[in-house]
C-alpha positions in Angstrom: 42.3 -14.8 -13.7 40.6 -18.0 -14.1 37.0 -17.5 -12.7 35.7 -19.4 -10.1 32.7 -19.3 -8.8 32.1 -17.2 -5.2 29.2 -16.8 -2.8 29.5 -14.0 -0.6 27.4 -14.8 3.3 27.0 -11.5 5.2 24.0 -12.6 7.7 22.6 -11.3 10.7 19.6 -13.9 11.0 21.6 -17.1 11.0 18.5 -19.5 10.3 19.8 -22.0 8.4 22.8 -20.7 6.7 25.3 -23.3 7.6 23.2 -25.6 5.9 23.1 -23.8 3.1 26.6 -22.9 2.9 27.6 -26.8 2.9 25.3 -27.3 0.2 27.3 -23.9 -1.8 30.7 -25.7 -0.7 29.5 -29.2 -1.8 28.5 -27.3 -5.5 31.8 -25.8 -5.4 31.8 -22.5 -4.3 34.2 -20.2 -3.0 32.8 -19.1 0.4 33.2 -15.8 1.4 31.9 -14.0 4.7 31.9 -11.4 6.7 32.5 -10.8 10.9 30.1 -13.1 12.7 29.0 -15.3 9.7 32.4 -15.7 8.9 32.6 -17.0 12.8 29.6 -19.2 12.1 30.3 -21.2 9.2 34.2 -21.5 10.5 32.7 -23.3 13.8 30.7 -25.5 11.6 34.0 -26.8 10.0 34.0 -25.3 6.4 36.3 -23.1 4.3 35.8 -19.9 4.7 37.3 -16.8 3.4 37.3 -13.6 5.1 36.0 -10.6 3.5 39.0 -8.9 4.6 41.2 -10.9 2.7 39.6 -10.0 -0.6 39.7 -6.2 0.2 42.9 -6.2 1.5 41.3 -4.1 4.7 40.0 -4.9 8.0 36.8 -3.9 9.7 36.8 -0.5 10.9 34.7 2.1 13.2 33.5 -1.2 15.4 32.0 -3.2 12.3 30.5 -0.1 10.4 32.7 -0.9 7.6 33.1 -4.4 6.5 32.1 -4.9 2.6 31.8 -1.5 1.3 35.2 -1.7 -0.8 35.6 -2.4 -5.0 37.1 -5.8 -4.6 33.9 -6.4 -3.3 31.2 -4.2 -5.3 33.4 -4.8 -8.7 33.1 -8.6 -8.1 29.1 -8.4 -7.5 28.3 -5.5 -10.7 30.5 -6.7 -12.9 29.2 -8.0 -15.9 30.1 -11.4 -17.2 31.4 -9.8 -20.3 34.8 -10.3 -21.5 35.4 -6.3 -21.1 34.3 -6.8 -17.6 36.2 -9.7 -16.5 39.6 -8.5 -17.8 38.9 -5.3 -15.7 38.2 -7.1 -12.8 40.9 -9.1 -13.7 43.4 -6.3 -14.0 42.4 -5.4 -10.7 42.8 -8.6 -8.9 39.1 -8.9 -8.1 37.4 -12.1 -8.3 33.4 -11.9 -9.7 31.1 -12.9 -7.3 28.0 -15.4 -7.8 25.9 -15.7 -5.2 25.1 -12.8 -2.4 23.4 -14.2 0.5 23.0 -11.1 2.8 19.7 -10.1 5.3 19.8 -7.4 7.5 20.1 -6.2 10.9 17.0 -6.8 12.9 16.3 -2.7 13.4 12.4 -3.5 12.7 12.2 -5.8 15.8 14.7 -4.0 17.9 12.7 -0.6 18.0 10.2 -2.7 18.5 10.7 -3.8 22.0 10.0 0.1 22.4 13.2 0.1 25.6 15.5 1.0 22.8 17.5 4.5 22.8 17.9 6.2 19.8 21.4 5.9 19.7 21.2 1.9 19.9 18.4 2.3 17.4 20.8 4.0 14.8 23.7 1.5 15.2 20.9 -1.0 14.1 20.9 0.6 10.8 22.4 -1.7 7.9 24.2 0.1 5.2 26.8 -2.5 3.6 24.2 -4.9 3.5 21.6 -3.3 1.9 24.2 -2.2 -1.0 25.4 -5.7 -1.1 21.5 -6.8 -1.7 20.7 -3.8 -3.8 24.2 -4.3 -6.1 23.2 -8.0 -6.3 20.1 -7.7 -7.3 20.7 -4.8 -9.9 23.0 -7.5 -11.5 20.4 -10.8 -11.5 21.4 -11.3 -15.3 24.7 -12.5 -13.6 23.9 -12.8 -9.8 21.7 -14.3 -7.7 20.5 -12.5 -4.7 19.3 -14.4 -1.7 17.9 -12.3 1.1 15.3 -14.4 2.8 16.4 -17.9 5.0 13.0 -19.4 3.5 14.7 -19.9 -0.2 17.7 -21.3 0.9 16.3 -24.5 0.1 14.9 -24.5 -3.2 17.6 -22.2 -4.4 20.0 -24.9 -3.5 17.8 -26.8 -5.1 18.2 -25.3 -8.7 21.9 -25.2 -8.4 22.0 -28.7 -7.9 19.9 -29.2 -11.1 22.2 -26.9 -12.9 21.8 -23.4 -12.2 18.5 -20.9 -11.7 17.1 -19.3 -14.5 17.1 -15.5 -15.5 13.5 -15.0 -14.3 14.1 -16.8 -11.1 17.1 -14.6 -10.3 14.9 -11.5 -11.6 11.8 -12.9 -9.0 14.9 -13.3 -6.6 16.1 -9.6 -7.2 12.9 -8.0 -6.8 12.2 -9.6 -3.4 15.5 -8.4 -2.1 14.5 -4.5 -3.9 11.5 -5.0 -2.3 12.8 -6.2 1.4 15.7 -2.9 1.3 12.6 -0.6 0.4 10.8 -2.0 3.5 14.0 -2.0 5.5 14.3 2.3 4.5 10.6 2.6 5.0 10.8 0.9 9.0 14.1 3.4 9.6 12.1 6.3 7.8 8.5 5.8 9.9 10.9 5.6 13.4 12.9 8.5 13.3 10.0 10.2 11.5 7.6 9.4 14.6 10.5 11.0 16.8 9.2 14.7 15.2 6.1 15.8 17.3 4.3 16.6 13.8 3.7 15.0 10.9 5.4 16.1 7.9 4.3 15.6 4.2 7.1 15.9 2.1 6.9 15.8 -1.6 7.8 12.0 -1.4 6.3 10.3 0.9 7.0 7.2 1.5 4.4 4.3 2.7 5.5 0.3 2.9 2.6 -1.9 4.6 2.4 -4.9 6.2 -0.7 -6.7 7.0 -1.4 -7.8 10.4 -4.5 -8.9 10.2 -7.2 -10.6 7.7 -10.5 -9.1 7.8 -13.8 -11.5 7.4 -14.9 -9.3 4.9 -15.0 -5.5 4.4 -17.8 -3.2 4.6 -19.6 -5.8 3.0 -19.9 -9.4 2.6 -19.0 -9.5 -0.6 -15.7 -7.2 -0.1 -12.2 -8.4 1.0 -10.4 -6.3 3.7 -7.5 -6.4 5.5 -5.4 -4.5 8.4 -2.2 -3.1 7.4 0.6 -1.3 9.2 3.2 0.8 8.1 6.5 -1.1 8.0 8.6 -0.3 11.2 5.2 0.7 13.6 3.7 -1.0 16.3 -0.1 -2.6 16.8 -1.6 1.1 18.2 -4.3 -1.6 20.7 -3.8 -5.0 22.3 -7.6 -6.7 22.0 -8.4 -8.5 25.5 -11.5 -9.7 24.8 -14.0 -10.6 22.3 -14.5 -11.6 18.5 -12.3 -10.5 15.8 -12.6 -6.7 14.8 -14.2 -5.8 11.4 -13.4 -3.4 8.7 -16.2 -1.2 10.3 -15.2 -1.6 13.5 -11.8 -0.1 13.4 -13.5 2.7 11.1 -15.4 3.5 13.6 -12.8 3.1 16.2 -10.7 5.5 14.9 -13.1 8.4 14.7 -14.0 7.5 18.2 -10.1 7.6 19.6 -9.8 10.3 17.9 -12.6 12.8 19.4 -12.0 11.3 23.2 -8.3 12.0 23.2 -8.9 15.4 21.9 -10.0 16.5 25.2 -8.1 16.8 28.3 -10.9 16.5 31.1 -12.2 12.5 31.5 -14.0 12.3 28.1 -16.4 9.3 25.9 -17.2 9.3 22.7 -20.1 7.4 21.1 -19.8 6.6 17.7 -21.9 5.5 15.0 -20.9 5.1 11.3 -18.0 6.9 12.0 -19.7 10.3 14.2 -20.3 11.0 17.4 -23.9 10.2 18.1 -22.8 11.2 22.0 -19.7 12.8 22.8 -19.3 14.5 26.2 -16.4 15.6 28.8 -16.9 15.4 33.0 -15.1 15.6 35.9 -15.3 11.4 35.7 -15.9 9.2 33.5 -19.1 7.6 34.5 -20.6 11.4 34.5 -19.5 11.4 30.9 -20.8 8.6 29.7 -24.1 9.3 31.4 -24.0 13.0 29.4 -22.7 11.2 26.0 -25.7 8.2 25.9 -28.0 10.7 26.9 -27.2 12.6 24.1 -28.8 10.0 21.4 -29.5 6.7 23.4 -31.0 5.2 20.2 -28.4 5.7 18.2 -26.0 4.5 20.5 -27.1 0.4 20.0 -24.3 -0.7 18.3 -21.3 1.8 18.6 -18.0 1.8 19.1 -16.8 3.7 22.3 -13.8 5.1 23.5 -12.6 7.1 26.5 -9.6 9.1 27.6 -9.2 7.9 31.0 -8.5 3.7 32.5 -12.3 2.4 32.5 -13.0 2.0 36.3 -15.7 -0.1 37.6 -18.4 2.4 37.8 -18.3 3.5 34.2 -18.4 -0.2 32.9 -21.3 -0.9 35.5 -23.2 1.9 33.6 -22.7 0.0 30.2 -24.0 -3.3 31.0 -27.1 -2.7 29.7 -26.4 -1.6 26.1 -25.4 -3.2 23.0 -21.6 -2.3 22.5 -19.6 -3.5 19.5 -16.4 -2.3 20.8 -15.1 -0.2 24.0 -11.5 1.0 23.6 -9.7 2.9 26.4 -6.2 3.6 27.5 -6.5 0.7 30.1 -9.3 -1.0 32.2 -9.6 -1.5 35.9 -9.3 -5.4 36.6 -12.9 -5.3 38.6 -14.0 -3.7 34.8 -12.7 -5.7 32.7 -14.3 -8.7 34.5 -17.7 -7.3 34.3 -17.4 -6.2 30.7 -15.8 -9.5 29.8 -18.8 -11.5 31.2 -21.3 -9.1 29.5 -20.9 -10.5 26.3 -18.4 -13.0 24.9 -18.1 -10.9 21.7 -17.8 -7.5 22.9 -14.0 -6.4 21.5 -12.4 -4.9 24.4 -9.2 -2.7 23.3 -6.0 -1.1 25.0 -4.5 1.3 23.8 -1.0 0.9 23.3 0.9 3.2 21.3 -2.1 4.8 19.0 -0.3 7.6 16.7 -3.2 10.3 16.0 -0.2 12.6 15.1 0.7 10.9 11.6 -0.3 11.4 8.3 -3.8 10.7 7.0 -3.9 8.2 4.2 -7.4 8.0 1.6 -6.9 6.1 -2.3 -9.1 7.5 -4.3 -9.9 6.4 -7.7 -7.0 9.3 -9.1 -4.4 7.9 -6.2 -4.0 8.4 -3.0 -4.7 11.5 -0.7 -2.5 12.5 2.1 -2.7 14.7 4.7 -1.8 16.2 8.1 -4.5 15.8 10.8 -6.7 18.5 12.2 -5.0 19.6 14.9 -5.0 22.5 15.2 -4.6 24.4 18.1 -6.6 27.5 18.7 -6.6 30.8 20.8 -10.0 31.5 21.7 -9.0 35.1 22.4 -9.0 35.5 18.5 -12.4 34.6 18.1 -14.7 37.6 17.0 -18.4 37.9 18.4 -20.2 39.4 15.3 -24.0 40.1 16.9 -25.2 42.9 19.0 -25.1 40.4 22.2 -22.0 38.7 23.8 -22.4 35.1 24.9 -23.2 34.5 28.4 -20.3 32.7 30.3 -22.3 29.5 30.4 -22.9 29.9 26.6 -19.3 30.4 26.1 -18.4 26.8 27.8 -20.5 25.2 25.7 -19.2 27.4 22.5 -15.7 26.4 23.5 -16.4 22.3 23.8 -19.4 22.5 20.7 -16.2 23.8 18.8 -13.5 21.4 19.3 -16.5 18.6 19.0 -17.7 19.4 15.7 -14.8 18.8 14.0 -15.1 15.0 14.2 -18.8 14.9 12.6 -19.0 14.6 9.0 -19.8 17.5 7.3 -22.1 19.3 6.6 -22.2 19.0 10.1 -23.8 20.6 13.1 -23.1 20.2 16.7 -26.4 21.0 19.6 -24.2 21.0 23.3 -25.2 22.3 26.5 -22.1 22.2 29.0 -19.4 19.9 27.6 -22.1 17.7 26.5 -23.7 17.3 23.1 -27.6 17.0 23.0 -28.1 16.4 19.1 -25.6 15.6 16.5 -26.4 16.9 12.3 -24.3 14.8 10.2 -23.3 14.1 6.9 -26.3 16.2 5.1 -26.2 17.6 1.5 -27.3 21.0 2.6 -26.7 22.7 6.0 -30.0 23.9 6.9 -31.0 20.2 7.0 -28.0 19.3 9.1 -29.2 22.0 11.1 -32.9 20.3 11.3 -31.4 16.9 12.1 -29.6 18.2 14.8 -32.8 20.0 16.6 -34.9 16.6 15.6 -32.6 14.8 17.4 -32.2 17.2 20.8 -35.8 17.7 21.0 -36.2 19.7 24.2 -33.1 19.4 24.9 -32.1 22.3 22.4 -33.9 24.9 24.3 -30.9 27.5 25.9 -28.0 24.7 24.1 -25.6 26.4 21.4 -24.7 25.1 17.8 -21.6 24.7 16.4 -21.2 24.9 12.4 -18.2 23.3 10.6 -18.1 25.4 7.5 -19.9 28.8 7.2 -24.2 29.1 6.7 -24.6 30.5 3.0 -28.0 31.7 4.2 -29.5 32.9 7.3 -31.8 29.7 6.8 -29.6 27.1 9.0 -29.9 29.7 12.4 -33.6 30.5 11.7 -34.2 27.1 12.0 -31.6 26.4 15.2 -33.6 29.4 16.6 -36.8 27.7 16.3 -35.6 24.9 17.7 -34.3 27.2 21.2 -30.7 27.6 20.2 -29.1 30.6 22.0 -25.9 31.2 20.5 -23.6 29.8 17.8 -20.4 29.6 16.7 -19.0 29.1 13.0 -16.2 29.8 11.1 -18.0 32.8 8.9 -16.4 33.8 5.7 -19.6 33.6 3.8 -20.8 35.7 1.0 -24.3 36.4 2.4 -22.2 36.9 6.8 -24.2 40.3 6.7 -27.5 38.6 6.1 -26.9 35.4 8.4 -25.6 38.4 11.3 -28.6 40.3 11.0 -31.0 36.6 11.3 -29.2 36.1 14.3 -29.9 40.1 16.0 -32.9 39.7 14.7 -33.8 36.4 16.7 -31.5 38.0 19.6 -28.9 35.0 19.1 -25.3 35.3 20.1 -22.7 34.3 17.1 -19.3 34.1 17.0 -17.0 33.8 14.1 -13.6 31.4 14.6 -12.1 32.2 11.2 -11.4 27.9 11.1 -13.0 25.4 9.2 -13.2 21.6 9.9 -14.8 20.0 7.3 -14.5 16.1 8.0 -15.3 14.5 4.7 
């Protein structure tokens, strides 16, 4: 068979492809294409030749079968070996040169967010992505083109003779690197369909950046925002400057703690903690609770709420210096007021935040990965371990000073009365000073307020002090070496304690 050269169009982004196929034709290439680009390059007046002619097979199951067939895989893996080509030869298959091949649009169509499942699945590509990846395994012979945007200076090189082995290897590695990105966007949807995450001994991760940072936590620091291939921006920004690398730090411990709750909820957040955090029957009698719980350290933060931010909440806010306010939408009258407060206060909406998926840390040995702290507990299992039961008010404030804690780096120690906190420990090297920065910071307000631990107290040190201070009861997870000693502290000082049998350490 004498060898001529073949290009093989199988597009579904038709940008520029007729072009491009007149300049193959011009060079002298065999032009064969599948369905719809088939169509396209016919109506545009060249020679084209069916991919069914080569495999001797139509289409079948409505177009889910097209190229997967040896005429067409021998022609793109063969090598250009003598071996090879007498093979192919034997076989009636003609090599093929050039694969010009993207993929269907499943990125952008799940997307739109309208899509079923079903529609999403028939938006899978599989013949094109093992036409790009046989291509590209074969660059020494083939070049792979998968992106419109080098049509032109690929035709280019053919016109001057041909590309070179480390441009078809740069051209094969884009189109490894565009089918890994391509499994990574199916992967992350059907994945998100699960109501857990899962962390699987592979796991994969493909990011796109959306956004480029000023800086990062520092001047001097470069920083980005990435996404996973395949997801959606989690907040639409409608007002304000650009958010920082800090910012969305912050933001996401601050989602985070107000969507935990289910009763209209702020949280007030500072270097990534809750300086204020507290839960109401609205959300202007939260916010109230939460600022009042460390006005000081509340210049500056990043807030968020569970709940649309109606006018009277936002009212409350005019008068303190807010870096960014994110909520699950904002009353029209709000967003006015908030927008004319400051021109650079970031206002966010949430649109499709995932606090379900995997947590992601590098680390100088790689990269950590976990499940979030979720958890859901039963109350009932709890075990009081002092002489005296909680009072039913105590117990409210056990219950919210529990779920609170866990989003205050540890050591950390929660002060609450009600659903409220009144002072916030974070972050300390030892517990008993967590346990002092907490009463420092509640003042009077500790006096009949309970203390929630995130780890066990290795000495009855850390409730000595929380009694001084007027803390009534506590709860922890217990498990310590020295529980009998820290039990006894507590009779001794007539404090209620309860043990959960949980940790949430928040590193």
């Amino acid at each position: 068979m004498t060898h001529t050269r073949t290009a093989l169009l199988s597009v579904s982004d038709k940008r520029g492809i007729v072009d491009f196929a007149r300049g193959l034709h011009d060079l002298g290439y065999t032009l064969v294409a599948s369905g719809g680009t088939a169509r396209t390059l016919q109506d545009a007046g060249l020679p084209v030749t069916p991919v069914s002619d080569l495999t001797g097979f139509p289409e079948i199951l409505d177009g889910r079968v097209k190229t997967l067939h040896p005429a067409i895989h021998g022609g793109i893996l063969a090598r250009r070996t003598p071996d090879h080509l007498a093979e192919l030869a034997n076989h009636g298959i003609r090599p093929i040169d050039i694969v010009v091949v993207n993929l269907y649009p499943f990125e952008e169509t799940v997307a739109r967010g309208d899509v079923t499942l079903e529609y999403a699945v028939e938006n899978i590509d599989i013949g094109g992505v093992a036409l790009l990846r046989a291509a590209a395994k074969n660059f020494s012979y083939v070049t792979v083109v998968c992106d419109p945007a080098d049509y032109a200076w690929v035709e280019e090189r053919l016109r001057a003779g041909g590309l070179s082995q480390e441009e078809r290897r740069r051209l094969a590695v884009k189109a490894f690197r565009h089918t890994a990105a391509y499994d990574a966007a199916i992967s992350t949807y059907l994945g998100a369909l699960s109501d857990t995450a899962s962390l699987d001994a592979r796991t994969p991760i493909f990011l796109r950046q959306v956004a480029s940072l000023r800086y990062g936590e520092n001047p001097h620091q470069r920083a980005g925002l990435y996404l996973p291939i395949g997801a959606s921006p989690a907040f639409e920004q409608l007002h304000g400057k650009e958010m920082s690398y800090n910012n969305w730090l912050d933001l996401d411990g601050a989602w985070r703690a107000a969507q935990d709750f289910d009763e209209p909820t702020v949280a007030i957040i500072k270097h990534t903690t809750p300086c204020g955090l507290a839960s109401a029957s609205t959300l202007a009698q939260a916010y109230e609770l939460a600022l009042a719980s460390d006005p000081i350290s509340a210049f500056g933060s990043v807030i968020a709420v569970n709940r649309p931010l109606d006018l009277a909440t936002a009212q409350m806010m005019r008068d303190l210096f807010i870096e960014v306010i994110a909520a699950p939408d904002f009353a029209p009258a709000a967003l006015e007021l908030l927008r004319r407060k400051s021109r650079n206060l970031r206002l966010l909406r949430a649109v499709a935040p995932d606090v379900r998926g995997l947590q992601w840390r590098s680390t100088v040995a790689g990269w950590l990965v976990q499940t979030p702290d979720q958890l859901v507990e039963d109350p009932s299992t709890w075990k009081v371990v002092t002489e005296r039961e909680p009072t039913s008010e105590e117990w409210e404030s056990l219950l919210f000073a529990w779920r609170a804690v866990k989003f205050v780096k540890s050591n950390a120690i929660l002060f609450a009365r009600g659903k409220a906190t009144v002072g916030v420990g974070a972050g300390q090297m030892s517990r008993v000073d967590a346990v002092r920065m907490a009463a420092w910071k509640a003042g009077e307000r500790a006096q009949g307020a309970v203390m929630a631990s995130d780890a066990f107290f290795p000495f009855p040190d850390g409730v000595e002090v929380a009694a001084e201070a007027g803390i009534t009861a506590v709860v922890q997870p217990g498990g310590s070496k020295r529980d009998e000693d820290v039990i006894a502290a507590a009779n001794r000082l007539g404090l209620a304690m309860v043990f959960t049998g949980v940790r949430h350490f928040r590193h």
